[in-house]
N, C-alpha and C positions, 0 to 999 in steps of 0.2 A: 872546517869548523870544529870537526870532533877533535882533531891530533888542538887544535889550539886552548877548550876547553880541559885534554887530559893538562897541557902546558898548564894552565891555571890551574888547578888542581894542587900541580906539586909544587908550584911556587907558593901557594896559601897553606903548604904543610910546611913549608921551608920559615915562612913567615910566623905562623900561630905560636911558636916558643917566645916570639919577639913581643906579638904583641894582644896576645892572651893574658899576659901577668897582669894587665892593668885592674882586672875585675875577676879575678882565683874565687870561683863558688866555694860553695857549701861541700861536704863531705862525699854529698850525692854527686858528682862528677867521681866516683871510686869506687860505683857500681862494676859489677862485671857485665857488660854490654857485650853478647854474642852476636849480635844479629843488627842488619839495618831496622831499621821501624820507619814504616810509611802508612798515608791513613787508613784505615782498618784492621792495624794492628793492633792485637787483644796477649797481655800477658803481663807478667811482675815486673818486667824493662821496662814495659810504659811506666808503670806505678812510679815506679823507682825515679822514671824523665819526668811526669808528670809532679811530684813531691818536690824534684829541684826547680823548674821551673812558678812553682807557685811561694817554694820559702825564696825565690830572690824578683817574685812582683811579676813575674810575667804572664802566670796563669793563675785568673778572677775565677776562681773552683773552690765550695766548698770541702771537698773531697775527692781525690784523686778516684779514678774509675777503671783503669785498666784496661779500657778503650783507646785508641786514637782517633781523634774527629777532629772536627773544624777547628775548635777554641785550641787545643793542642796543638796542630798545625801551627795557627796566629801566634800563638806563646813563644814557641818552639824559633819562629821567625824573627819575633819580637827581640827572644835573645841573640841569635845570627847577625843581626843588625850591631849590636853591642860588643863583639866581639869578630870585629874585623879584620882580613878580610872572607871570612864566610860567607861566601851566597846565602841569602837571606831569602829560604825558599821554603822552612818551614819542614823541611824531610830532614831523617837521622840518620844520616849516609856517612861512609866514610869520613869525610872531613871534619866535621861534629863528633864521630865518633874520637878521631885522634885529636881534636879538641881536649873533648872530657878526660882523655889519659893522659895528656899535660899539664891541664889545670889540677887534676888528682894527686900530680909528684911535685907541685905548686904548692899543693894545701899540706901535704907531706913535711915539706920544704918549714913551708909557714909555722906550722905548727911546732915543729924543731927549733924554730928561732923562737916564739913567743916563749914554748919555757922554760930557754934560756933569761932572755930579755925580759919578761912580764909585758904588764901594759903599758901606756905612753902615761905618763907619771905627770899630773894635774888636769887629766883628761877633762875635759868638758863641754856639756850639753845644752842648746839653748833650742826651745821649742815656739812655735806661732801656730796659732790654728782657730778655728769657731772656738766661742766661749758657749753657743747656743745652737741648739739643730732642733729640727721637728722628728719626730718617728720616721725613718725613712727614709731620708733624706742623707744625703750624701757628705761626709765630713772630712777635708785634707788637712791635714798637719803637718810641718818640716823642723827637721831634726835636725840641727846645725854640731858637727862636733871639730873639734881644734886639734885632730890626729895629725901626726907627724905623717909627715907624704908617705915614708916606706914603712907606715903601722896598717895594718886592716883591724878596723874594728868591727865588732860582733854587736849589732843592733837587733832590740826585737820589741814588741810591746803588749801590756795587760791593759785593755780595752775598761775593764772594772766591772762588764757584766759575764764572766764565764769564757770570753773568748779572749785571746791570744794570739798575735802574730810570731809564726815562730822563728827562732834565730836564723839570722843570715849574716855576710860578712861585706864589709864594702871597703877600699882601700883608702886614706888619708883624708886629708878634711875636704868636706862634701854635706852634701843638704839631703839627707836624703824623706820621701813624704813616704808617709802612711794614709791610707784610706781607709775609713770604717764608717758603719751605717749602724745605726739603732732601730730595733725594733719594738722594742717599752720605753715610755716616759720615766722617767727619774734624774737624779744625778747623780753622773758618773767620775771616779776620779781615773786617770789616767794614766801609767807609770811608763814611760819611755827610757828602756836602758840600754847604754852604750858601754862596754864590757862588764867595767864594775861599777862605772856611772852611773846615775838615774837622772830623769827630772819627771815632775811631779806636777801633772794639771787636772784644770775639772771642766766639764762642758755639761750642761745642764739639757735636757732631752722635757720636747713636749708636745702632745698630741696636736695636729693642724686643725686647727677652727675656723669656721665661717663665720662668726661674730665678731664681736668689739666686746670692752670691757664690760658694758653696762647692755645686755640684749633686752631688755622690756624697755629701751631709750630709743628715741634716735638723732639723739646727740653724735654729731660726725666731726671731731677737731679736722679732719683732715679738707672735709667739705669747705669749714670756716677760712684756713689758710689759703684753696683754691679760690675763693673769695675776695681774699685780698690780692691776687695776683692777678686778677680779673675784675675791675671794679662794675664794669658792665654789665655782670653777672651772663654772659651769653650762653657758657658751658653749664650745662643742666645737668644735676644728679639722676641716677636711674630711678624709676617707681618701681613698685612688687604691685603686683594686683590678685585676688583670689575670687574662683568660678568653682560654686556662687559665692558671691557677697558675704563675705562671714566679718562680724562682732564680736570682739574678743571682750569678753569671756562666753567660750560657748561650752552650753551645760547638755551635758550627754548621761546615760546610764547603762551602766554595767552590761556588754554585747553588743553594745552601738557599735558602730563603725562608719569614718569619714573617707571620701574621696573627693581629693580637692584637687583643683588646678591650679599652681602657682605659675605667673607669669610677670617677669621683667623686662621691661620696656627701657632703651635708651631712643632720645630727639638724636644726639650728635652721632649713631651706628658706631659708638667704641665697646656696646656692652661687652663686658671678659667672662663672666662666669655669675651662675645663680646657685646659691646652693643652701642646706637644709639642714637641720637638724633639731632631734627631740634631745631636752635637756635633760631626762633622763638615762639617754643610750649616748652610745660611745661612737657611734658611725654616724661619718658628713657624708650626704649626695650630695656630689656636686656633679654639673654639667656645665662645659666651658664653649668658647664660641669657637664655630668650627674652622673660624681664620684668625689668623695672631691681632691683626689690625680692630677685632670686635665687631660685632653685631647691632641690630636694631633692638633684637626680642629674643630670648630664650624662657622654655616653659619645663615645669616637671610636673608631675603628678605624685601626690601624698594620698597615702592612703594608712587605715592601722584601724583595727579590731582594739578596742579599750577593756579589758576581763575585768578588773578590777579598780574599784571607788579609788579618786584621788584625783591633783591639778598635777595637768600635764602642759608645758610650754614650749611650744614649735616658733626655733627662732631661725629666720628665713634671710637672706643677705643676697645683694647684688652689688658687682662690682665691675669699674670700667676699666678704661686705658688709661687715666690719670689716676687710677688709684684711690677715688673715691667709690665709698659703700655707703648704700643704705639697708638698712634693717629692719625688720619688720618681726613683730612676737604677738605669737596668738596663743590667750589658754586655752584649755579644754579642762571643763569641771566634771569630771562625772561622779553622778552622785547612786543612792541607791533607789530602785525599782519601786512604785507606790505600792503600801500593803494593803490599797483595796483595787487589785486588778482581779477582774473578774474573770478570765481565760477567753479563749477564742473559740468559734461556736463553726461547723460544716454546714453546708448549705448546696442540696444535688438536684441538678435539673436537667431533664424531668425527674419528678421525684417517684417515679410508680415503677423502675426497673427493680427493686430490691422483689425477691418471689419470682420472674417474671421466668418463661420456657420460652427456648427459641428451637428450631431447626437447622440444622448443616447446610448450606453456605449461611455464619452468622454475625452481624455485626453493631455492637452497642456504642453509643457516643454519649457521654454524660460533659456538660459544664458545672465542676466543682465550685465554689467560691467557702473563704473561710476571712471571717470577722474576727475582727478584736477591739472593742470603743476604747480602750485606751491605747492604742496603735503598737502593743509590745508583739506582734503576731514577727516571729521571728524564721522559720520554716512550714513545710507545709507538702507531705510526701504519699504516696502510695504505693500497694504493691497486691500482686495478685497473688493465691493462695499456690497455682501451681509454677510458680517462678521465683527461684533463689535471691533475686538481687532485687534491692529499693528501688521505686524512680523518686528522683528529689523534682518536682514541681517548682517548687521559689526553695533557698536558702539563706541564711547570715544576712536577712532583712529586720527593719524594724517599719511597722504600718500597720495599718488599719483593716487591710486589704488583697488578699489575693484571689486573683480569679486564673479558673486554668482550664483546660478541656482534655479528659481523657475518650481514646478511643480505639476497640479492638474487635477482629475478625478471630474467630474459632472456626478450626478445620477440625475438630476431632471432638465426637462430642462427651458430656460430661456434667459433673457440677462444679462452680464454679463459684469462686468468693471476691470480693475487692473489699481490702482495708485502706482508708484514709485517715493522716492522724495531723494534725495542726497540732503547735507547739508555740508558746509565746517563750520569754527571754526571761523570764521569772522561772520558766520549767513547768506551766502548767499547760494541759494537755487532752486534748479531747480526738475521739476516733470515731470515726462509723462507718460499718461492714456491712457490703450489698451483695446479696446472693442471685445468683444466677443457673439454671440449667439448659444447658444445650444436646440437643436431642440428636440421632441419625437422620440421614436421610429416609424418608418416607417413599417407598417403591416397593410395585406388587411381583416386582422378580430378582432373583442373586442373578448380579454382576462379576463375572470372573475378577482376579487377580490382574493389576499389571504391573510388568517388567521393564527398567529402564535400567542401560548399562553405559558407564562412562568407562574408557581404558586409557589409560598412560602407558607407552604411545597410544596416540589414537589410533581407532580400525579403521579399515576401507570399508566402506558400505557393502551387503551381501551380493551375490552376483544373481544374474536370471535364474541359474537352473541349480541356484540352491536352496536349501533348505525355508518354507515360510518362517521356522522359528530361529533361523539364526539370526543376529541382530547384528553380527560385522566381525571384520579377523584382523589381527593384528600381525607385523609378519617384522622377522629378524634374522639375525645371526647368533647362533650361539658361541658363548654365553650370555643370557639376557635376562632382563628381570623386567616384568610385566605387572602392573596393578590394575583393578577393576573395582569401579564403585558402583554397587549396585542398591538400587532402590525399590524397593514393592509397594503399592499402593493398592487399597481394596474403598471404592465410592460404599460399600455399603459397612466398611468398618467392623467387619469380619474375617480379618484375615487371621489365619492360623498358623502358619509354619514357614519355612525359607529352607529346601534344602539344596544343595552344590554336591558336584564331582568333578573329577574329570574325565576322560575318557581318553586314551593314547598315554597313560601313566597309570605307575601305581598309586593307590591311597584308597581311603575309605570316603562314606558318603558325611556331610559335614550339615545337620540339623539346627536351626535356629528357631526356637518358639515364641510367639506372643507371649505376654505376660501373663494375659488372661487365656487359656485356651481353650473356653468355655465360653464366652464374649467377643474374642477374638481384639485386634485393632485395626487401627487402620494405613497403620505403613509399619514398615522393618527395612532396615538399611544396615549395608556390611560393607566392609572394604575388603577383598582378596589379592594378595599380591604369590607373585611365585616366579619361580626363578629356573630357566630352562638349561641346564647345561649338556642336549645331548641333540642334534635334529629330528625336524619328525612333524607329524601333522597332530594339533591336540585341542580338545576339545572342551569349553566348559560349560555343564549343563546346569542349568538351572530350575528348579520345579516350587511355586506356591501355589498355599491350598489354602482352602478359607473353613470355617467352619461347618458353611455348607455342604461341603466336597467338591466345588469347583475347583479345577486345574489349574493352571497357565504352566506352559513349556518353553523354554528359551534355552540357546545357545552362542555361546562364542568362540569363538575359534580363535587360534597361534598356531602362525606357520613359519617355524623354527628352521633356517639354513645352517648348513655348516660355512665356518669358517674360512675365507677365502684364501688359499697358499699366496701369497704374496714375494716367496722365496727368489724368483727368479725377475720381480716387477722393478728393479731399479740398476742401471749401469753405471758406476763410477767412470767420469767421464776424464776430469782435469783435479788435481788438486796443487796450489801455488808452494813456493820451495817453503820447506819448514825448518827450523836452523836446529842443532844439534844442542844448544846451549843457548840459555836465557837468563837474566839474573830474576831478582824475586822484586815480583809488582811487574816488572815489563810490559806492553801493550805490544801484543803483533797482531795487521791485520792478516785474515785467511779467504782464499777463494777457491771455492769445493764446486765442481757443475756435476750434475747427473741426470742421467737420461731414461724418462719414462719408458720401460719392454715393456710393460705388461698391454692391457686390450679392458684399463677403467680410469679415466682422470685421477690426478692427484687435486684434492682440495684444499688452499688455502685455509678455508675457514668450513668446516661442517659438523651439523649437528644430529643424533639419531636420537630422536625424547630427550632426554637430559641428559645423553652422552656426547663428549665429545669424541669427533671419530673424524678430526683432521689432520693432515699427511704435516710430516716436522723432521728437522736433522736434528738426529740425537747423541747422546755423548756415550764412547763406549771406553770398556778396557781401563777400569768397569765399566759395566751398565751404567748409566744417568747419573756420573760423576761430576763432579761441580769444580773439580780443580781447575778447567782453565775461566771462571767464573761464570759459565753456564751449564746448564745440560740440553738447552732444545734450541734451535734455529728454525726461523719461520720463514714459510714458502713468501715469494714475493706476489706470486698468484697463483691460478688453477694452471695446471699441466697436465695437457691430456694425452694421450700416448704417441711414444716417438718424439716428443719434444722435449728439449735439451733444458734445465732451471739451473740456475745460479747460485749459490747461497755466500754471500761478502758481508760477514761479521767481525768481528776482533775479540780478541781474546786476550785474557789476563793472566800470566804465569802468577803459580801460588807464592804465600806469603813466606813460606817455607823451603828452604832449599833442599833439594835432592833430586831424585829420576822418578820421570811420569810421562804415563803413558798418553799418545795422542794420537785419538783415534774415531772415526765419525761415520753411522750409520743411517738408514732411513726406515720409517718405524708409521706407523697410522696408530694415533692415539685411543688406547682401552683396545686396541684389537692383537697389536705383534709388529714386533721387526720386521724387515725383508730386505734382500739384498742382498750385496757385498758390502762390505765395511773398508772403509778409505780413510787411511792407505792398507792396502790387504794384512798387512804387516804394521800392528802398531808403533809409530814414530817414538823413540825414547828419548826425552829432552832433559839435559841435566839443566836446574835452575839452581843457580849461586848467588850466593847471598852479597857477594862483592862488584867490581868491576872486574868485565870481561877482554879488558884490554887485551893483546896478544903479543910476542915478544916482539916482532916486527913495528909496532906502532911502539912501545916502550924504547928500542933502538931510535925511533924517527922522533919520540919527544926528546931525549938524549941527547941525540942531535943539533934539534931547535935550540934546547935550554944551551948547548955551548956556544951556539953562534949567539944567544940574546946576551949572555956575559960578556964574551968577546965584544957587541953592539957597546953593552955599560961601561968598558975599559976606555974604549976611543972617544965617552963622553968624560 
């Protein structure tokens, strides 16, 4: 199969002088191309491929990118097809390559004879295409010219808004289309030139609408024609329906705001699409039926905030499978706010907490309500004196009416305020502020200090015969990083101080004060993080005091291991033959075994707190190199010692040709290498950028190719 593929090969290079002439690109086939290109190729050759493929149609890119991806591929393929016989596969391999440098001494060629010869003398151009498109929509045009078979002409076009397709060349008389889209309404004229030719059109461009000519009608010409084609009348137009019931003209004021339900209804299940729009704004919603054949009902919701006085008309359209619409248009008047609104008034119940003393554990519930008799009562918010952010209660309403319940427990005590402020839609505004004090707890004795410690890792719980004030120990390997959130709390809201140490290191002691420390509070919280890089047993102490001079003593412990040698814990067991030479992109698969020595599992997947710390084949020579497109190979499962694992991955040689090294070790994640590294002796693979045919196989295509002429002789 391979010697028969090299055979095609060189018969498709024997062939391309013959019958590449028919379609000699653009200038870009005269690029200097070093190298294949396949996908994920990044550099100025793409540029270079990507700019001919788009000036002769084959690649839909605003902008060349310097990337190769999928669309580049498709282009790239697109033209392979058209320039027969090339495998039409999309890669810029040899054959393509010596493509582009015969089409190159083609356009050479070409260009040589045109300025001799000039152009084909009474050239002409004749164009068809939309006279009319919508924004967006898609527009083909064909270009008919009367060239002599052995003239290439140079086609390109000015769109009339800014854009340009640019020159390309195509050989003798042929049709050739252009496509373009608009994105603004206007009229556009069109200039389509064929060398020195032009021809000259216009297409008129305009925004897609859900209406008819006349939207406050509903006058349907279309409905009346189905009518007569139907004397029976049995096919029924769609209805609009709106929840709630609205009356057009409907009169609103300045902040109002509507949410409506539109809903269209088809008898015959053809409905196609419902759709919407203010005559003001420039944007249709539309929603379509989710099968081509249509539906019974499709709904939208309308909704819009009105800021300002004026007639607004929402004109609404349903449409079927026979192409009839009905229409529907609703104003909105909004007018201006009456200048005798009197404002909106608070109203708190029970009314006797403003003054009021409470005690720790304490908790107040109030039902607010706020009037307005002209119904502009538009928001309606609170907020408490020791808390930075509003609560919004109701917002962006308009009524007469809101009722609401506020409700709060105080652990710390204090004085206390709540502001309530109602606001109507005119901007007028009323507040009222309720004061509150909340007291200590009442007790005829001080309460020590307590201590509560969270760690990341978490600790083990203390053991029998330690310490009552240790609270738990957390335990690793160095290097490690350890955090602890601690919290003090004092029932009698005297707490004075927070101090830490540690003990089995150096440092000093680390003091945190109440703010008051005269008064004291009633909690202190601190977060400690630290980071152990040596083993050892260590300690951290913790001590609050209150104002009264009660104590509390605590400790936590880390118990810090060294480092496990892992040196000697993995045997290179098999690795599969590795070939000396690759070209660039290749796929080879690899099978690596190795064999657990050491005396601890290997883990597929393991985690130490937020570390990862599972076992993986890594890439070396360098370290964690990416050239054959990975760096790490994952265990298939746990391997526990003396057991043999497999690692069957594939690997990709680079995009770049030259020597690299290949080379594979075994490693425990965030901890260290171990092992032997396989093959002991990093593998050197030259990877080229061509075919690796060998003179042996080039002798036996050699071969083949005399006996298949010899075959075409006797036919």
């Amino acid at each position: 199969m391979k010697y028969l593929f090299n055979l095609l090969t060189l018969v498709a290079l024997i062939l391309i002088p013959t019958f590449g002439r028919a379609q000699s690109g653009s200038t870009g086939y005269c690029y200097n191309f070093t190298r294949n290109l396949i996908p994920t190729s990044v550099g100025a050759d793409v540029t270079a491929l990507q700019d001919l493929l788009r000036s002769e149609g084959h690649l839909q890119i605003d902008n060349s990118t310097r990337y190769y991806g999928t669309q580049t591929t498709a282009a790239l393929a697109s033209w392979q097809r058209a320039h027969w016989p090339i495998p039409a596969i999309g890669l810029f391999g040899p054959l393509t390559r010596a493509a582009f440098v015969n089409l190159c001494q083609q356009d050479d060629n070409q260009t040589d004879n045109e300025t001799e010869t000039g152009t084909t003398p009474n050239l002409n151009l004749s164009t068809s295409g939309p006279s009319k498109l919508t924004t967006g929509e898609i527009g083909t045009w064909q270009v008919t010219s009367n060239a002599e078979m052995e003239h290439t002409v140079v086609y390109s076009a000015n769109w009339g808004d800014n854009i340009m397709t640019p020159a390309f060349r195509r050989a003798g008389p042929r049709t050739v289309p252009f496509t373009h889209t608009y994105q603004k309404a206007g009229t556009y004229e069109i200039t389509f030139t064929g060398d020195q030719t032009t021809d000259i059109t216009e297409v008129t461009v305009s925004d897609p609408s859900p209406t008819t000519d006349n939207p406050d009608t509903n006058e349907n010409p279309t409905n009346e024609a189905n009518d007569e084609d139907d004397p029976n009348n049995t096919e029924k137009d769609p209805t609009i329906s709106f929840t709630p019931e609205i009356s057009s003209p409907v009169n609103l004021e300045p902040s109002d705001s509507i949410n409506w339900e539109v809903k269209a209804q088809d008898s015959n299940n053809d409905l196609r699409s419902l759709s919407y729009r203010w005559v003001d704004q420039r944007t249709t919603n539309k929603v379509n039926s989710p099968t081509t054949r249509g539906t019974s009902q499709l709904t939208r919701t309308v909704k819009r905030v009105f800021t300002r006085p004026g007639t607004y008309t929402l004109s609404v359209a349903a449409e079927d499978a026979e192409k009839r619409v009905t229409t529907e248009s609703i104003k909105v008047v909004v007018g201006e706010v009456s200048a005798n609104n009197a404002g909106p008034s608070i109203i708190l119940n029970p009314n006797n907490l403003d003054g009021s003393t409470h005690t720790i554990p304490a908790a107040v519930n109030w039902s607010v309500t706020a009037t307005d008799p002209t119904g502009n009562l538009s928001s309606l918010t609170y907020k408490w004196s020791d808390e930075v952010y509003t609560h919004y209660a109701a917002s962006n309403l308009n009524t007469s009416k809101i009722t609401r319940s506020i409700s709060r427990s105080f652990a710390r005590a204090g004085a206390y305020s709540l502001t309530i402020i109602a606001i109507d839609r005119t901007g007028n505004k009323v507040n009222k502020t309720v004061k509150i004090t909340v007291n200590s707890t009442v007790s005829g004795t001080n309460s020590a200090p307590a201590i509560q410690v969270r760690s990341t890792p978490p600790s083990s719980a203390p053991s029998a015969n330690q310490s009552a004030n240790m609270l738990g120990t957390i335990s690793g390997t160095a290097p490690m990083t350890a955090t602890w959130n601690v919290t003090i709390t004092d029932a009698d809201r005297n707490l004075k101080s927070l101090t830490y140490w540690w003990s089995g290191d150096s440092g000093s002691e680390i003091v945190m004060n109440a703010p008051n420390l005269t008064t004291g509070t009633d909690y202190l919280t601190t977060r400690i993080t630290k980071t152990f890089t040596s083993p050892g047993q260590y300690s951290l102490n913790l001590v609050a005091v209150d104002t009264a001079g009660e104590r509390t003593n605590r400790q936590a412990g880390a118990n810090i291991q060294s480092p496990v040698n892992l040196s000697s814990y993995a045997q290179p067991i098999f690795i599969s033959e590795i070939p000396s030479t690759l070209t660039v992109g290749q796929r080879l698969p690899v099978t690596i075994k190795m064999m657990n020595t050491g005396n601890s599992t290997w883990y597929r997947s393991q985690t130490i707190g937020t570390v990862d710390r599972s076992f993986k084949l890594g890439s070396q020579s360098p370290q964690d190199n990416i050239n054959w497109g990975t760096a790490r190979v994952n265990l298939e499962e746990d391997v526990t010692p003396g057991k043999i694992t497999t690692f069957n991955f594939t690997v990709t040689a680079p995009s770049e040709a030259g020597f690299y090294n290949f080379q594979w070790k075994m490693l425990q994640e965030n901890l260290g290498w171990f092992g032997r590294a396989f093959p002991i002796n990093p593998k050197v693979i030259e990877v080229k950028a061509g075919s690796t045919t060998s003179s042996g196989e080039l002798s036996q295509l050699a071969s083949s190719l005399q006996a298949l002429t010899q075959l075409l002789k006797n036919y």
